[in-house]
C-alpha positions, -999 to 999 in steps of 0.1 A, spaced: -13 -226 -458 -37 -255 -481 -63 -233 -496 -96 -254 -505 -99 -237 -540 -128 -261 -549 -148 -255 -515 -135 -217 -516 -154 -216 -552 -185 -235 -543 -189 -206 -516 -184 -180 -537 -210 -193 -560 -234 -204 -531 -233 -161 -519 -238 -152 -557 -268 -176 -561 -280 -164 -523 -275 -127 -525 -265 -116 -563 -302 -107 -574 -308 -101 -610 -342 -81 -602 -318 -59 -580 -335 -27 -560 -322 6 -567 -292 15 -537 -305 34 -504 -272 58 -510 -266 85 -537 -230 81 -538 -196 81 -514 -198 116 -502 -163 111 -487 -137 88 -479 -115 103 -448 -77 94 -448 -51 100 -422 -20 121 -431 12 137 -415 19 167 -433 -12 183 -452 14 206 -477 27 169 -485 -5 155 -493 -20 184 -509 14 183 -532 5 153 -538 -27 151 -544 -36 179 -563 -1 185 -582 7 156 -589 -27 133 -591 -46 164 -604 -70 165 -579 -86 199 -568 -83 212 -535 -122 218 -525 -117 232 -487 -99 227 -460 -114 235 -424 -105 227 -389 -115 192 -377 -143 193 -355 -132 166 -332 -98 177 -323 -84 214 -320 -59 221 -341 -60 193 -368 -68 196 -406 -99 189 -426 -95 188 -460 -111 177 -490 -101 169 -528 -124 167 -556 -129 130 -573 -154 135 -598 -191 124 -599 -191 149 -565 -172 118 -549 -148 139 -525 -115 123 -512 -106 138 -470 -78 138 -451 -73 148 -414 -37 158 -398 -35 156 -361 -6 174 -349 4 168 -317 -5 128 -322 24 105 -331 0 83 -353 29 60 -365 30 51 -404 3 39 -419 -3 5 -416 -23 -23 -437 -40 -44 -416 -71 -74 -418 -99 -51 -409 -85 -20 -423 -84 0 -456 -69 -18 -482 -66 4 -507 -85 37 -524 -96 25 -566 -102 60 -585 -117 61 -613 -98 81 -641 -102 80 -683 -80 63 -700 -61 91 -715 -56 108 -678 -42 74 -661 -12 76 -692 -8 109 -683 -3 100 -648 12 75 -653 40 91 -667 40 119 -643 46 94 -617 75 79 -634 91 113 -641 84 125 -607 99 90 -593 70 76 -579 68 38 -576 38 20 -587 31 -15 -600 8 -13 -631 -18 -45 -635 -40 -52 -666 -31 -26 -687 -59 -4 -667 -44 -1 -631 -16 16 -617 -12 12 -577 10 31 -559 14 46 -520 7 81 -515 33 98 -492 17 85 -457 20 51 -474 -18 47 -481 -23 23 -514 -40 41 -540 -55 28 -574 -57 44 -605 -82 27 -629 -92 36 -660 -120 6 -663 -147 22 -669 -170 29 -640 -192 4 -627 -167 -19 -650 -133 -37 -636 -111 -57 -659 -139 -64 -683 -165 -76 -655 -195 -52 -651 -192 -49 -614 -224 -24 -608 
């Protein structure tokens, strides 16, 4: 496939001059109360994310919209909360990345915590690319793409992004 790069930039500049405002209103929202996430096996994914990420365990509940099934919650920081639902009984298939669909999940961490991780992944034999010196991305055991940034937030690879 040809990619236009010159007319792909001359949009790109066209929405920044149309909708980039420098006298910017303050957001409608006060934050991402939750993302929600799909996963087999809650134990798994609590393992996961809370033993080896080192993200708390908040509550965990039974979904509203289907008997049976999981809601749980992990703790991000900044009250920014992290769910997952199971659905036993549902053969949901693996996860799947798709044009439309969750790409992946960026989380914020400090730079001293994403070493830390970092190595905890490596000696627990998780693979992950790392990128920039700040991110680290990796696919949590339902094969969801996770990111774990130490920019700054509101910051990403040196561009102030908020």
């Amino acid at each position: 496939m040809d990619l236009d790069l010159e007319a792909i930039e001359a949009e790109r500049s066209r929405l920044r001059e149309t909708y980039l405002k420098p006298d910017r209103p303050a957001s409608s929202a006060r934050g991402v109360h939750h993302v929600a996430v799909l996963c087999a096996d809650v134990e798994r994914t609590v393992r996961f994310y809370q033993e080896l990420l080192e993200f708390p365990l908040t509550e965990i509940f039974e979904n509203r919209d289907y008997k049976g099934s999981n809601h749980f919650f992990f703790d991000l920081g900044n009250g920014n909360l992290l769910a997952f639902f199971d659905f036993p009984g549902l053969d949901l298939g693996p996860y799947a990345e798709v044009l439309g669909g969750l790409h992946h999940l960026a989380i914020s961490v400090a730079p001293q915590t994403w070493r830390r991780l970092r190595d905890k992944l490596t000696e627990a034999g998780v693979e992950f690319q790392e990128e920039s010196g700040t991110s680290i991305y990796l696919r949590d055991p339902d094969g969801t793409r996770v990111e774990l940034i130490a920019d700054p937030l509101g910051q990403m690879y040196g561009n102030q992004v908020s």
